[in-house]
C-alpha positions in Angstrom: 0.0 0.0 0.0 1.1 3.3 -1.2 1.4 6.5 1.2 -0.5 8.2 -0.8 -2.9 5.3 -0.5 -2.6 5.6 3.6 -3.0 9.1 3.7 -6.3 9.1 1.8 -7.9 5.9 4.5 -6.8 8.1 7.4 -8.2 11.2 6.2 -11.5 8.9 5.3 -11.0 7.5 9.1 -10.5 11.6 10.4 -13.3 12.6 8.2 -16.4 10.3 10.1 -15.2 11.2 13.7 -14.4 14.5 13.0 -18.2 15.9 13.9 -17.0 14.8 17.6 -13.4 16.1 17.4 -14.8 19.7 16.2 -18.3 19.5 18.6 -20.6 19.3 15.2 -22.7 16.9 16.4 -26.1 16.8 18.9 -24.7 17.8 22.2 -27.0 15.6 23.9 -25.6 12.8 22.2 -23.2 10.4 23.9 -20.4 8.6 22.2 -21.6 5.2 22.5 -24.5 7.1 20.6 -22.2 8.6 18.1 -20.2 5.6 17.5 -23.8 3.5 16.3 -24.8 6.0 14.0 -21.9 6.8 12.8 -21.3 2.6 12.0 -24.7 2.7 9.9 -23.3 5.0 7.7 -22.5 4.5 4.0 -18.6 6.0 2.9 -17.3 6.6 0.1 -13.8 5.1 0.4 -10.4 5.8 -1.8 -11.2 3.4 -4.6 -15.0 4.6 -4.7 -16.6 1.8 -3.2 -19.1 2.2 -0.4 -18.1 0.9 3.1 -18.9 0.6 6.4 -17.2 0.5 9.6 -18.1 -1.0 13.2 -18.8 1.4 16.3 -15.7 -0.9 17.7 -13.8 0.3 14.8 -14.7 4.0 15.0 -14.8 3.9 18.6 -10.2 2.7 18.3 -10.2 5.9 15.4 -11.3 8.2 18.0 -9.4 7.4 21.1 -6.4 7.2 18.9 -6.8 10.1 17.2 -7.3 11.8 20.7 -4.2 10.3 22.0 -1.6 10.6 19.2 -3.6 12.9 16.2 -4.2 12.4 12.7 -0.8 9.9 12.5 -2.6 7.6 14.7 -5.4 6.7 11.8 -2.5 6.2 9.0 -2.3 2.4 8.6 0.3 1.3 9.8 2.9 -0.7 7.6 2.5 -4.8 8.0 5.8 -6.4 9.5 4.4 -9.9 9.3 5.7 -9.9 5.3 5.6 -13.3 4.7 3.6 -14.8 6.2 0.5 -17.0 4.1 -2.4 -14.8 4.6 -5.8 -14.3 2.8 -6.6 -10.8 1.1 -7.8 -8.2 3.6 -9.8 -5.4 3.4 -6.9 -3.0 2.8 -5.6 -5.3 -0.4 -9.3 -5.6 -1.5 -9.5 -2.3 -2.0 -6.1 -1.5 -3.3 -6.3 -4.0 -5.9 -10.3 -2.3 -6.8 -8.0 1.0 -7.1 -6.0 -0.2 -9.7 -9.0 -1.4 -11.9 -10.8 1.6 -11.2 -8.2 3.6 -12.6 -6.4 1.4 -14.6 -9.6 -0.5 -16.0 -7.5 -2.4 -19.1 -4.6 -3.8 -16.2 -4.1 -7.0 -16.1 -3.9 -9.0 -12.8 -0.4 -10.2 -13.5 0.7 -6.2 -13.0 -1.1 -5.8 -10.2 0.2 -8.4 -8.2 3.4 -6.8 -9.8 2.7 -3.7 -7.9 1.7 -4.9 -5.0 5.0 -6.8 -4.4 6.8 -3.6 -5.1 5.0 -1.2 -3.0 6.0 -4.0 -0.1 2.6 -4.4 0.5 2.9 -8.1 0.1 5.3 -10.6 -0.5 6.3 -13.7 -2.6 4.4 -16.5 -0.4 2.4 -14.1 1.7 -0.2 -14.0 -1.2 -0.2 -15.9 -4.4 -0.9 -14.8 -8.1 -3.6 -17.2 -8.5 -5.9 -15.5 -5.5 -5.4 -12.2 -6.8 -6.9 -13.2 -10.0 -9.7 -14.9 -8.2 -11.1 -11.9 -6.7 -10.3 -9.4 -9.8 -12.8 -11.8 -11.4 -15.1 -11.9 -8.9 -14.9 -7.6 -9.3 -18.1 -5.8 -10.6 -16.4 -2.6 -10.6 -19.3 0.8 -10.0 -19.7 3.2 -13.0 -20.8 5.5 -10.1 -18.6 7.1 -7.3 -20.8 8.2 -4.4 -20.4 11.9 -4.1 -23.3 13.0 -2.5 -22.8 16.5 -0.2 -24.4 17.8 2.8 -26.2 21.2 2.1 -27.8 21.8 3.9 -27.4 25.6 6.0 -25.3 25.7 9.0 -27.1 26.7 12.1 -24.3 29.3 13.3 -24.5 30.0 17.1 -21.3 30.9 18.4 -17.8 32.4 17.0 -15.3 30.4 15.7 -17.9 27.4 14.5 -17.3 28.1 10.8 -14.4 30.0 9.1 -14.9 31.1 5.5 -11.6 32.1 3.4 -11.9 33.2 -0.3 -9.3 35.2 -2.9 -9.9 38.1 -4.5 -7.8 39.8 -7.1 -6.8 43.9 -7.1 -4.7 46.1 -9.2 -1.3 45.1 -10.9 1.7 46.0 -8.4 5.0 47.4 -10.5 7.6 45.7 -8.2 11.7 46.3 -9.4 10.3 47.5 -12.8 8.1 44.6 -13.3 4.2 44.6 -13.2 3.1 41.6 -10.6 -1.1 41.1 -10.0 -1.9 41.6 -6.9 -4.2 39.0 -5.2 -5.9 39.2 -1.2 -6.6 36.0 1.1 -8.9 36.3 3.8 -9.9 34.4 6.4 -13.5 35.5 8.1 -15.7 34.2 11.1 -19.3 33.2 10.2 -21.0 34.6 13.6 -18.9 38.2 14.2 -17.5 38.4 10.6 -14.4 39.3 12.3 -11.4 38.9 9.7 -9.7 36.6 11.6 -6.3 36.5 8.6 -5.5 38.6 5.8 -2.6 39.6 3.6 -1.7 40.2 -0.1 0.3 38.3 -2.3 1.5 38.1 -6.4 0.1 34.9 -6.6 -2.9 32.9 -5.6 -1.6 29.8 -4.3 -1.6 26.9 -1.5 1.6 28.2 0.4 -0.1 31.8 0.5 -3.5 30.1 1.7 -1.7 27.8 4.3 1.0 31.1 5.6 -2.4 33.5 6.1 -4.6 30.8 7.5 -1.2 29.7 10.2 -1.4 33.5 11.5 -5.2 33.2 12.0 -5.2 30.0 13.3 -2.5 30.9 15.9 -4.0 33.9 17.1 -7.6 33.4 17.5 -7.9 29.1 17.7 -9.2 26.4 15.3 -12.9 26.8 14.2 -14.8 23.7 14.1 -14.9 24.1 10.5 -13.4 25.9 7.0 -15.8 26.4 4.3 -13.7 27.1 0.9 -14.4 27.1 -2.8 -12.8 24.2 -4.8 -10.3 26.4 -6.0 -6.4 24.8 -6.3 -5.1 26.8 -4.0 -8.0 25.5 -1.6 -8.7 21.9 -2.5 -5.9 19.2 -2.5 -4.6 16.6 -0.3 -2.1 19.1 2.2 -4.8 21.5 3.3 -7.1 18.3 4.1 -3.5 16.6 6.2 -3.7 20.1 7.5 -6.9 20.8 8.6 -7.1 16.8 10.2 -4.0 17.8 11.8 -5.0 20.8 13.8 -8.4 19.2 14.5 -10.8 21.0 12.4 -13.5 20.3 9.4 -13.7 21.3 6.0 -16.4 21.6 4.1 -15.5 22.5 -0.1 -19.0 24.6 -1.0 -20.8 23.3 -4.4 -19.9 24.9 -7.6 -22.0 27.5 -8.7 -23.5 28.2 -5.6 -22.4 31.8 -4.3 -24.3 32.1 -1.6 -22.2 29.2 -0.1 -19.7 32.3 0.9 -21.8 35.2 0.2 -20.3 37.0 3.3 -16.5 36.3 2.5 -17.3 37.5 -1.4 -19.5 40.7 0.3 -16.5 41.6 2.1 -14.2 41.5 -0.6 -16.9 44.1 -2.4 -16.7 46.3 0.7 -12.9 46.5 0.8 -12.2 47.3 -2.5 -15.1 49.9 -2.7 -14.2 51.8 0.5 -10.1 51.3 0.4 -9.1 49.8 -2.5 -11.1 52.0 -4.7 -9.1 54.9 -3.6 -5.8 53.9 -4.0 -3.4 53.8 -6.8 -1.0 51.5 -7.9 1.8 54.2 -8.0 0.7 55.3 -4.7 2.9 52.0 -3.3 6.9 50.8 -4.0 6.7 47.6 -2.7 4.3 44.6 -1.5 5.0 45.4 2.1 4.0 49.0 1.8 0.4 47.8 0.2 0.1 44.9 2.9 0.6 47.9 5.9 -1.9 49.5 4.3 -4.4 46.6 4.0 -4.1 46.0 7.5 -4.6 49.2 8.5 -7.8 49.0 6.7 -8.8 45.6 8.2 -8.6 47.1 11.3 -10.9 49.6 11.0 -13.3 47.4 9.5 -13.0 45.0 12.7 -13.6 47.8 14.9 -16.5 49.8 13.1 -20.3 49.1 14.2 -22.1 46.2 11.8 -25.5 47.1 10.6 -25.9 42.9 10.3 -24.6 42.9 14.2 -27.4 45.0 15.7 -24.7 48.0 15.8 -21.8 45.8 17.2 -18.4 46.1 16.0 -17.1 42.2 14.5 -14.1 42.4 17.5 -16.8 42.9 20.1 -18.9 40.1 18.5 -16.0 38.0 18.0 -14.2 38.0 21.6 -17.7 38.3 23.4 -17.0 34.4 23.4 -13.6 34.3 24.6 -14.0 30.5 26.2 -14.5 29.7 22.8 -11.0 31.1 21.3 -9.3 28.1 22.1 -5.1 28.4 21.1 -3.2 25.3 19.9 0.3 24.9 21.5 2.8 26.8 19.5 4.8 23.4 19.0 1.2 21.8 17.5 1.2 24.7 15.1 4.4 24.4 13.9 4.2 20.9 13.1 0.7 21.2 11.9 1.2 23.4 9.4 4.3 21.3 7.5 4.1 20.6 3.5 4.8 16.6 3.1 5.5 15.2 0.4 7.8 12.4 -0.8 11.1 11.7 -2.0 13.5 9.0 -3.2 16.9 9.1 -1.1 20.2 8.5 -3.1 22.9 5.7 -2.3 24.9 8.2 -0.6 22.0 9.7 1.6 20.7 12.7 -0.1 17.6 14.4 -1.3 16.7 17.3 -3.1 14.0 19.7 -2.2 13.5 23.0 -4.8 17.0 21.8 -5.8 18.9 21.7 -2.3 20.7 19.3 -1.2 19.8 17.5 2.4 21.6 14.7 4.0 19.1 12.3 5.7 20.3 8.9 8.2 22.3 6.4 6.6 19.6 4.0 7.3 17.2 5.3 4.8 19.4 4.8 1.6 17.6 3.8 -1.1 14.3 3.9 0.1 11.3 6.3 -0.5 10.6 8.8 2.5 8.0 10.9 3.7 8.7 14.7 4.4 7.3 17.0 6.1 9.0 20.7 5.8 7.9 24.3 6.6 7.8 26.6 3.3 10.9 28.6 3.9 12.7 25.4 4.1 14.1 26.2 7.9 12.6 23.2 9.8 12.8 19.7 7.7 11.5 16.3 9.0 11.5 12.3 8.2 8.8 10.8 9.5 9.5 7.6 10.6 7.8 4.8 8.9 6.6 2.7 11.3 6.5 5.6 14.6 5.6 7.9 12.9 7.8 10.4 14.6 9.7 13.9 12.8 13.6 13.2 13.0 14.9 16.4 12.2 17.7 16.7 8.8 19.8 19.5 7.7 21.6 20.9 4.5 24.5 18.7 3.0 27.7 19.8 4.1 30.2 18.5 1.7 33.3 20.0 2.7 32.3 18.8 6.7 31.6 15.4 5.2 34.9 15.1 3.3 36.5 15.6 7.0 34.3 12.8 8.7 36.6 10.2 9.3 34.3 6.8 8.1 33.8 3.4 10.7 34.8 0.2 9.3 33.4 -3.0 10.3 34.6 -6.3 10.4 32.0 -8.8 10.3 32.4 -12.1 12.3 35.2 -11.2 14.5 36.6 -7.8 16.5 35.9 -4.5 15.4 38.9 -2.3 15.2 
């Protein structure tokens, strides 16, 4: 099984117990409760199949994810290779993956693939039974993708977080024109602005550096509400926002009023400061952002028709029991781009073409990264613990100095 395969079941596993991680579920509900209804639920899993799962089962997500986060519902990687089995649920639908995608692949690859992703090995399950059950496959035309619409019933701050992007005028920045392009984060209940800034380009590293600020000054919400745009829809912000504890929700297309207050915003904004501002007025990004700021202040602190004369900040921290902070360690490692990479013979791999010298014991292999976007902090996670062993730029000239152990096998080591 892939990682990208194990990331997508434990985000599948985060997503059904995440209405009682974020509190977005019937108060009056207890978790044996939860755990039963959630178990006679329909999912739709990786491969597009429908499954189901026991309260049991949900009932070891959610203890585990309380315990040890979203790392805890990654499947962990089988060290019984080798051993005769039958195929389980996790091969099952592996090997449904590869026909869905792959409809014309013959079973004789897939077993292929399956012994090279070290998901099984020669004797631990044969040919023959993986071309039993491809025949016994009646693969679905139809993957499930049925949404919940209906409205939210909002009653406190921080229960749902809308963030949008909106475009302004063209920046000249060292003699070259550059778009200009705003990221906002806003609270449904105050419509405080809870993280803003301005950018060149509309991207997930922008999204993920805005919504870090926000998140670390005014706490998780329960949930995010975005459009399905790239910079908000792909597999790191859903790592992200399991990691931190939080929902998302990615609103229908062609349904505006799914973020009518973020989009009314951006209207104001541009028609009460942007509006009045010139492109030559500003020499730099940084001079435009102070400015934006500036402006987002005032907006916070300005009486809301929609708020019975309230300002959003006195809204907003009218609840402050419900402004709940993550540790600043939590953060940081929260908000991490992973990714993975193939380490060399000589224990190195590249990242936005520098050079970074990992453990000896990882030669060779593929490895999972996790690494801030400035590149300072860089992590292996550890396959089987799971835990961030910190690595650092390759030193050649230090390395050349490093005086190498020999060992002689079967007798002393001198």
């Amino acid at each position: 099984m892939t990682d990208d395969i194990r990331n997508e079941i434990a985000l599948l596993r985060y997503a059904i117990i995440a209405p009682r991680i974020t509190g977005n579920h019937d108060d009056d509900q207890s978790l044996n409760s939860f755990f039963l209804t959630a178990s006679e639920k329909k999912y739709s899993n990786y491969d597009g199949t429908l499954v189901s799962f026991a309260p049991g089962t949900i009932q070891r997500w959610y203890y585990n994810y309380k315990r040890d986060g979203l790392d805890a519902l990654i499947p962990k990687k089988r060290i019984d290779i080798g051993t005769s089995r039958a195929l389980d649920d996790d091969l099952k639908a592996t090997i449904r993956y590869y026909k869905k995608e792959l409809p014309r692949i013959p079973a004789t690859l897939i077993y292929q693939k399956l012994l090279e992703n070290g998901q099984i090995a020669k004797g631990d399950v044969s040919l023959s039974t993986v071309t039993r059950y491809i025949k016994q496959l009646k693969l679905e035309d139809k993957q499930t993708n049925n949404k919940d619409l209906r409205r939210y019933e909002l009653d406190h701050i921080n229960d749902v977080w809308y963030a949008d992007t909106s475009f302004g005028f063209s920046l000249t920045i060292d003699g070259k024109k550059h778009k200009t392009c705003f990221i906002a984060f806003m609270d449904d209940k105050s419509r405080y602005i809870t993280g803003v800034d301005v950018f060149t380009n509309d991207t997930f590293i922008n999204v993920m550096r805005v919504m870090k600020s926000a998140v670390s000054q005014f706490g998780k919400p329960k949930l995010f509400s975005f459009d399905n745009g790239a910079a908000y829809k792909n597999k790191q912000m859903e790592l992200l926002i399991a990691r931190i504890g939080s929902a998302v929700n990615f609103v229908a297309p062609y349904t505006p009023t799914s973020k009518a207050k973020i989009e009314r915003w951006f209207k104001t904004m541009k028609q009460q400061w942007l509006s009045q501002l010139k492109p030559t007025d500003f020499d730099s990004l940084d001079e435009l952002r102070a400015s934006l700021k500036q402006y987002v202040y005032t907006y916070n602190t300005t009486p809301h028709s929609s708020l019975n004369k309230q300002t959003p900040k006195d809204v907003f921290f009218a609840e402050p029991l419900l402004i709940k902070q993550l540790e600043p360690k939590k953060i940081d490692q929260s908000f991490l781009l992973e990714y993975e990479r193939t380490v060399t013979a000589d224990n190195v791999i590249t990242i936005d073409k520098v050079l970074y010298e990992v453990p000896y014991r990882y030669a060779k292999q593929k490895i999972k990264l996790r690494y801030s976007p400035d590149l300072s902090d860089v992590f292996v996670v550890d396959k089987f613990s799971g835990q961030l062993e910190k690595i650092t730029i390759l030193k050649k000239n230090d390395n050349a100095h490093i005086k190498r152990e020999s060992f002689q096998f079967g007798g002393d080591q001198s």
